[in-house]
Every structure is written in C-alpha cells, then in structure tokens.
SEBA-511623 format. One record per residue (C-alpha): residue in one letter; x, y, z. Coordinates in steps of 0.1 Angstrom, whole numbers, plus 5000, padded with zeros to 4 digits. Example, Ala and Ser with C-alpha at 12.3 -4.5 7.8 and 13.67 -1.06 7.14 Angstrom:
# residues 2
A512349555078
S513749895071
//
This chain:
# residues 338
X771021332233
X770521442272
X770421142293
X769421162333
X771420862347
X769720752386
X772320522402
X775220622379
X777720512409
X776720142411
X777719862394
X775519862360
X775120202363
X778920302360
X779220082326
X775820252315
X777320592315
X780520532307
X778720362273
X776720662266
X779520922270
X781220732244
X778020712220
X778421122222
X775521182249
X775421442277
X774621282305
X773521392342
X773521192370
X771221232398
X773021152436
X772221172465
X773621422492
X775321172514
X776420982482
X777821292464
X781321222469
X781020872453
X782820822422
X781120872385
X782620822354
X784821122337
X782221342318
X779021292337
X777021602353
X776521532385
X773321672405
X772721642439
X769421602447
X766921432476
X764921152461
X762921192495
X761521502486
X759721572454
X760821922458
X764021882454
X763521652421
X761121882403
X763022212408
X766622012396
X767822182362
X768921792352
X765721742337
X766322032313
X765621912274
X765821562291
X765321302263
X765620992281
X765720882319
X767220552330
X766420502365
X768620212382
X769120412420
X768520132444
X769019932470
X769319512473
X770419502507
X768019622538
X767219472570
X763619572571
X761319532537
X760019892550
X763619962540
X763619852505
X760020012498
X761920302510
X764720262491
X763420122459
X759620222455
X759720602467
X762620712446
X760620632416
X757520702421
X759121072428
X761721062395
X758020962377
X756021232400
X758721502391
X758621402354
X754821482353
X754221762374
X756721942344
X754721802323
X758021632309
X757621332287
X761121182281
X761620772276
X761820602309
X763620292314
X762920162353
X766019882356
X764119602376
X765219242384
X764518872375
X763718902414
X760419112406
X759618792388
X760418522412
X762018202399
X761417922371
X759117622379
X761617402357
X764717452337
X762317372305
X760217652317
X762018002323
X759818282332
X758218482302
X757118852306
X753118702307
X753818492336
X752018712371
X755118772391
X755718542424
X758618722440
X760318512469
X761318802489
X761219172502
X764019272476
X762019142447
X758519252463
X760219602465
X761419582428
X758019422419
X755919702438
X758320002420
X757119812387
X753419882396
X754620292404
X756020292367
X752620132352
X750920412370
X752420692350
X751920552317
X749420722306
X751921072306
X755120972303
X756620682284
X758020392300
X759620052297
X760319812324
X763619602319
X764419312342
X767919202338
X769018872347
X772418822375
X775219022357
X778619012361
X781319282349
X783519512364
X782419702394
X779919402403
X780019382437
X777919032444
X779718762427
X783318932445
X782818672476
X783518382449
X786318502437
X787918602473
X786918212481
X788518082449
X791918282457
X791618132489
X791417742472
X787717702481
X784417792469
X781217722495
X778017762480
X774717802501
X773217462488
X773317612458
X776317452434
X773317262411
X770917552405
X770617742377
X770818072365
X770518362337
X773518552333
X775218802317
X777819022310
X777219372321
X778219532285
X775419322270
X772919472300
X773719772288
X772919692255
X769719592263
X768819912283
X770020202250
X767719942234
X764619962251
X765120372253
X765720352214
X762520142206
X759520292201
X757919942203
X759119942235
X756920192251
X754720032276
X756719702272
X758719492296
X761519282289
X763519022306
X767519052296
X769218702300
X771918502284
X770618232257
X772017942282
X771317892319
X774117762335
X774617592373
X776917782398
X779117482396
X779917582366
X780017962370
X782817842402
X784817602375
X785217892353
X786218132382
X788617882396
X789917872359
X790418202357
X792618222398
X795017972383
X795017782418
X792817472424
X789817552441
X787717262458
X783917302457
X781917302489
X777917312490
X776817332522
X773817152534
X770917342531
X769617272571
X772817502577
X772317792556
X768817812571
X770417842603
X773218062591
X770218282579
X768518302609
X771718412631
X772818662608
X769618812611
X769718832649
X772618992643
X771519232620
X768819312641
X771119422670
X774019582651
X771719722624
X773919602598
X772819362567
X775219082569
X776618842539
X774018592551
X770818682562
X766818532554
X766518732519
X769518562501
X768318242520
X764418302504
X766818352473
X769218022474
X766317822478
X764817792444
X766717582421
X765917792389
X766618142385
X765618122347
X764418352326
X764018412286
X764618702265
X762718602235
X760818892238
X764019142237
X765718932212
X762719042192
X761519352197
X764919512207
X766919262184
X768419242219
X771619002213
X774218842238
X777718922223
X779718812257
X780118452268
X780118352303
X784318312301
X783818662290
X782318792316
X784018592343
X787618662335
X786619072325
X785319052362
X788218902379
X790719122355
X788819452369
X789119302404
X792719262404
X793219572389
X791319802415
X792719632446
X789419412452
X791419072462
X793919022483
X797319112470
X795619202438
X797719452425
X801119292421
X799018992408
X797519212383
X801219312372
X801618922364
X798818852346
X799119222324
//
C-alpha cells in the first residue's frame, strides 16, 4: 500500500509512519519548504511541497497510485485564531482540493482533536460523536472549522474524521513541562490537578487511525479515540513523579492567577510575536473540569481497543525523554536507568 503521510515530523505523526513502514507500506511524506530539513523516520519519501498553493499540491508526484491519505499537518499553538485557520483549515481544504481536481479518490483520515468537540458536561457524561460540537477556543474552532472542509468533499473522495483524545508517547512535546517540573521536585498545575481527562498512549492512536483507513464502515464516519478510564492530572503527576524516582510535591495554583498569568503572557505575545507556555487558549482550555470523551463508537466499528495503560504511556514517555536529551542531564540518567 502507498500511504501520503501530512505532518510525518510531529509527535503522532512520527510513530504513524514509523508503524506503517514496518506493516510493509511505502510511504511519502508531504513537508513543507521551511520544514524540509526536519527529521522523518528512516524509509519515508519526503516531498516538499506548499500547502499555500494548490499548485504546488496538485502537480506533487506523491499522490501517484495514492491509496490512503492521513492528514495530521498542523498547528496547536498561534497567537491569532487567523493563524490557526491558516494553519489548520487551508492546508486541508487544499490536500482535499488537490485530491479532487485529479480526480483521485484514496481513504482520507483528517486527525482532529477532542478540542473540535469542546469538553464533557460531567464525568458521567463524556462527549459522544452525536453531541453538536462546543469548542472553548480558537485551536479547537480551527480543528472544528477544518472538520466542516472534510464534510465538504465527501461526496468525491472518501473520508473519516478521527478525534483523538490527549496522547502521550515519545516525541510528545505537551506533557514535557511535567516531567521537567517533576525532575525539579514539583509539579504546578494551572488549577487543574482535579480535572479529568481522556488519554492515551500514542501506539494505541495509531492504532485507531490504520483502523479508520482500513474500515470501509468508516467512510463518512467520525470517531472519538480515548482510553476506557478518565483519569485527574493528579493522578497522571503521581504516576510521573513515580516514574523520576524523586519526591515531587503537587502545587495547583489558584485559578484567579492563571487568569492573570494568561492575560500577561498574551501581552507579551503580542509584542514579541511569540506564543508563550501560558497564554488565553490553554487558559479557555484549563478551565473545564472534564475533558472526557467515549470511544464506544470506535471500539465498535473499528474494534478500536486500548492495549497501553496509563503507566505505559507515562514511563515509555519519560524513557524516550531521557534518552533524546529532553531533561536536564538526561542522558547519563538514561545510562542509569538502561
């Protein structure tokens, strides 16, 4: 099989290719020019292309005897919601655009969030595929808007929509400020250590996705990929501080000072034209106590199953980070631990 791979650099889309080069697939991955150099997993194709211009997309030889496109190039940082629309709606409605002006009608899978979604009303109550969507910010509007660009080209070319829960694994980039805390002896949440959450280990994400491009059921479907259990990020930071070996003390700050954290950092962004750690989208994002979603839907129709526990995915996370160099003094650690 001939897989086109969007995003093949980031964090879910590294462990996606590396999982389909050893299933035996070809796969080509689409970058962008100023992203060229960026590393890919040994064996993938790389083609450069502009996701700016549909030119660019429609004349690229990658979609050659294309049998199946996963699309997960992205962005979930932006100062400007203009900025996500740019960076998250207009790449796929061109992937799509190029697709059908070939007349080319491979499986689609457009990777989305939990974010397009918004959040739970109640731990009792995750969020099904049937509920409308209620995104809380311009990330998730973004994600939620490039779901409406995939519904558009249904009718020629056939799609899926999967929205995976917070994942953790190697190369994951958003949980790494934990662990740097916990090596430091203290993990600060943003008012958020009682929340709850859908997680899961990347390998099971990826699971999910070769599912939904394997399914013809799942054609014109959307799914939400999430682990069986919520669990509160007090937990998620005991089983991180488990994993450091050092005792780690567990701060939440009051939530009166993340909203003003928020509203600095964006005054800073605004004048260095830098997204900073905190800032008002992960703020709209902190805020709701239930980031819950089901997968009884995938678990279904994609006999989508979650092999990796949380422990799992926490201690294959901080295991990667040590190894690469991610944490402080992390690579004599890693010695240690090996």
């Amino acid at each position: 099989m001939i897989a086109v791979v969007t995003g093949g650099s980031g964090f879910i889309g590294q462990n996606l290719v590396r999982r389909l080069l050893s299933d035996g697939h070809e796969v080509r991955c689409l970058v962008r020019p100023h992203g060229a150099q960026r590393a890919l997993p040994a064996g993938a194709v790389r083609f450069v292309v502009d996701f700016e211009a549909p030119a660019s997309l429609q004349s690229s030889r990658a979609f050659d005897d294309v049998q199946v496109v996963y699309h997960l190039a992205g962005a979930t940082t932006a100062l400007r919601e203009q900025d996500f629309i740019r960076a998250n709606v207009e790449p796929t409605r061109h992937v799509l655009g190029a697709l059908a002006a070939r007349r080319l009608r491979p499986r689609f899978v457009y990777v989305s969030s939990q974010a397009a979604a918004g959040p739970a009303t109640s731990l009792d109550r995750p969020v099904v595929e049937t509920d409308d969507a209620r995104p809380v910010e311009a990330y998730g509007r973004s994600k939620l808007q490039a779901e409406h660009v995939v519904a558009s080209f249904s009718d020629r070319i056939p799609t899926t929509i999967v929205r995976p829960c917070a994942v953790l694994g190697p190369h994951d980039r958003d949980f790494l400020r934990l662990f740097q805390l916990a090596r430091h002896g203290a993990l600060i949440y943003p008012g958020t250590a009682s929340h709850w959450m859908s997680v899961l280990h990347v390998d099971d994400v990826v699971a999910g996705l070769i599912a939904a491009a394997n399914t013809d059921a799942a054609v014109l479907r959307s799914y939400f990929l999430a682990s069986a259990r919520a669990v509160q990020w007090r937990e998620l930071g005991e089983h991180i501080a488990r994993e450091t070996a050092i005792p780690v003390r567990q701060i939440d700050l009051p939530r009166t000072v993340v909203r003003l954290a928020a509203s600095a950092a964006g005054f800073v962004g605004a004048l260095t034209g830098r997204v900073t750690l905190a800032n008002r989208h992960k703020a709209a994002l902190a805020r709701q106590r239930y980031w819950v979603c089901s997968a009884v839907r995938a678990r279904t129709e994609l006999r989508f199953r979650e092999t990796r526990s949380l422990p799992d995915a926490v201690r294959d996370t901080y295991l990667w980070y040590l190894e690469h160099g991610w944490l402080p003094g992390s690579r004599s650690r890693f010695v240690t631990v090996a």
